[in-house]
MARDO-962980 format. One record per residue (C-alpha): residue in one letter; x, y, z. Coordinates in steps of 0.25 Angstrom, whole numbers, padded with zeros to 4 digits, always signed. Layout:
REM MARDO-962980
AXYZ ...
//
This chain:
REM MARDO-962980
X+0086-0086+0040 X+0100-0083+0044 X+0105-0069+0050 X+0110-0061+0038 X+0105-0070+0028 X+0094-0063+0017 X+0080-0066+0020 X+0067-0059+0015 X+0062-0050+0027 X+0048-0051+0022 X+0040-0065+0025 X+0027-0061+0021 X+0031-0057+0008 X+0042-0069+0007 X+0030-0079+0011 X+0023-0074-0001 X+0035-0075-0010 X+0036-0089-0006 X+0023-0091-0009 X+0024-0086-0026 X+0036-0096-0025 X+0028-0109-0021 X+0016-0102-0030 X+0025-0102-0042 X+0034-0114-0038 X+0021-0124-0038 X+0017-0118-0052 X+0030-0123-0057 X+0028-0136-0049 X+0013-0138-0054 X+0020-0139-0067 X+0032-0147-0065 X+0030-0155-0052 X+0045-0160-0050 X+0051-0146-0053 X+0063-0143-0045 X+0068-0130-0039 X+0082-0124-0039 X+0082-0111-0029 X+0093-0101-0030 X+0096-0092-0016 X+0088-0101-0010 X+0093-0092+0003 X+0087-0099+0015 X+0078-0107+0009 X+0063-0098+0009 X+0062-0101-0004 X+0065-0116-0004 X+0057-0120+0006 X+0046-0113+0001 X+0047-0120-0013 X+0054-0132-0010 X+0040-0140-0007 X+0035-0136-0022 X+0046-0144-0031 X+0051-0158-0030 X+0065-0152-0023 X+0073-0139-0024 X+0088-0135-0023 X+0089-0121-0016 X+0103-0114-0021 X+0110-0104-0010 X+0125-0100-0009 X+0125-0096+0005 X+0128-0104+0013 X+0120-0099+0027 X+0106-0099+0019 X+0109-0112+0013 X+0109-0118+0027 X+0097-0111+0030 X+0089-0116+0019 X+0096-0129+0023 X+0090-0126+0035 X+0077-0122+0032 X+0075-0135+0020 X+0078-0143+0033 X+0067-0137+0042 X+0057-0138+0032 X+0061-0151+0028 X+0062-0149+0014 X+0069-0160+0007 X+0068-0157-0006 X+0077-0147-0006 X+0092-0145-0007 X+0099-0132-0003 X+0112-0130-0010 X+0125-0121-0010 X+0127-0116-0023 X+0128-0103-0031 X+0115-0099-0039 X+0120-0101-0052 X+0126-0116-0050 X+0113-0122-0044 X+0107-0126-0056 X+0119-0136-0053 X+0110-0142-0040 X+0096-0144-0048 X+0098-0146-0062 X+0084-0152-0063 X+0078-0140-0056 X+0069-0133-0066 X+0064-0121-0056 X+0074-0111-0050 X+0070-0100-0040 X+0080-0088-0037 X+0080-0079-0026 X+0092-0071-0031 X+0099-0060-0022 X+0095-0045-0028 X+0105-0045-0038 X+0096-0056-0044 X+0100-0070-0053 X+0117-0067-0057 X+0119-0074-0072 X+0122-0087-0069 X+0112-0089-0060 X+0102-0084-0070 X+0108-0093-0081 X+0105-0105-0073 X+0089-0099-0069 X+0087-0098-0083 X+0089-0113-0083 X+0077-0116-0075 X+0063-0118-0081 X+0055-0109-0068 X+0062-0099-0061 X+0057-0093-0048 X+0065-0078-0045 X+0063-0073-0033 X+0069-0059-0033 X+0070-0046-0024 X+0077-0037-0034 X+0066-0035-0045 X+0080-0028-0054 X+0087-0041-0053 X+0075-0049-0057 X+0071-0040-0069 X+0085-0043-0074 X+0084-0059-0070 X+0069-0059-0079 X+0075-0054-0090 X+0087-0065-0091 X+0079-0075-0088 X+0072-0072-0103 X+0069-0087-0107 X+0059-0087-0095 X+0044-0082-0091 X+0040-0074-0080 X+0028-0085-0075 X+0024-0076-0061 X+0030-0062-0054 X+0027-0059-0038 X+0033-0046-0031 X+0032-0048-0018 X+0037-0033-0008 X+0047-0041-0001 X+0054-0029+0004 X+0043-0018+0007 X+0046-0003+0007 X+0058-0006-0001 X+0059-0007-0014 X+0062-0021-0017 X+0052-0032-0022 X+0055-0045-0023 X+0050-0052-0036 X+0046-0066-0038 X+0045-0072-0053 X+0041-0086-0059 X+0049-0088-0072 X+0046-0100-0082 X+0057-0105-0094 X+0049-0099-0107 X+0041-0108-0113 X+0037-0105-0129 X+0024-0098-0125 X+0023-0091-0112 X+0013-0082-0106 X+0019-0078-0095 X+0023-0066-0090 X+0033-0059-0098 X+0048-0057-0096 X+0044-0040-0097 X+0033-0041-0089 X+0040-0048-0077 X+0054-0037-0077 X+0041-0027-0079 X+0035-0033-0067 X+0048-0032-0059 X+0051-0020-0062 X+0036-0015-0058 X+0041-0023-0044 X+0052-0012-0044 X+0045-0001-0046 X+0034-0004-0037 X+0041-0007-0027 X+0050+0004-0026 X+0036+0013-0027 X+0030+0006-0015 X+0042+0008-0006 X+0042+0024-0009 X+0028+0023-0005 X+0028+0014+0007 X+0040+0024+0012 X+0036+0030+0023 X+0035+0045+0024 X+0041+0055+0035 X+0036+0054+0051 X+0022+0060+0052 X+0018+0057+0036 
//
């Protein structure tokens, strides 16, 4: 990881987000065993490389041009050759993988920005992975013609009061029952609260207490 570059300070917990990815990701593949991922922020690649031995190829989507090469770097070291790592802007990669039918997105805080979540709502499976559970609430509620399959939080950021939140969305069939659109924002939100609670608690008190 390049000095100055954003990389999650936490690898116990990143190692468990990575592994409700592949969880998920082989669900999706059980089901459809030549699915193809498009990744958006792919950053450095944790992501891709992770994922990348679950579908038949992946195209991973970064505009920075310092953790591009990285993950070009790191595709190369794991010798990966199902993947491609392309420059583009989020909301133009559907341009790079037009027979993808899973898209993961690993936005910044601010979340998905609308033409990027025009082209997510495209996709059949979406995988979000977000550290602002505000921006995701707001993402769950566009993304309407989709189902909530599976919700994790993981306490990325301990003593603080961020969580990051990862969520399994499938295109709506006729008869779903899966979790509903309420119950997932709910469940964010409860990550909000709950995390902001612990980190009153876990502060610690003055010297001698």
């Amino acid at each position: 990881q390049p000095e100055g570059q954003f990389s999650n300070p936490n690898s116990p917990c990143e190692v468990r987000c990575l592994e409700w990815l592949c969880k998920e990701a082989r669900r999706i593949v059980s089901e459809r065993p030549d699915a193809k991922l498009l990744e958006l922020h792919c950053g450095g690649g944790c992501n891709t490389i992770a994922l990348a031995p679950c579908f038949s190829s992946v195209v991973a989507i970064e505009i920075n041009r310092v953790l591009a090469e990285v993950a070009e770097e790191n595709i190369a070291r794991n010798s990966l050759s199902n993947v491609q790592i392309v420059r583009s802007p989020s909301a133009q990669a559907q341009a790079h993988a037009r027979d993808a039918s899973v898209v993961l997105v690993d936005p910044p805080r601010a979340g998905l920005d609308g033409d990027t979540l025009a082209a997510v709502q495209n996709f059949q499976d979406v995988l979000y992975i977000s550290c602002n559970p505000a921006a995701l609430a707001r993402d769950l509620a566009l993304l309407c013609e989709h189902d909530v399959l599976s919700l994790a939080i993981f306490d990325m950021f301990p003593y603080t009061t961020h969580a990051e939140c990862a969520v399994w969305l499938r295109r709506r069939a006729r008869k779903s029952s899966s979790l509903s659109l309420g119950a997932a924002v709910f469940v964010v939100g409860l990550a909000v609260v709950t995390t902001l609670a612990f980190s009153v608690l876990r502060r610690p008190g003055p010297a001698g207490q």
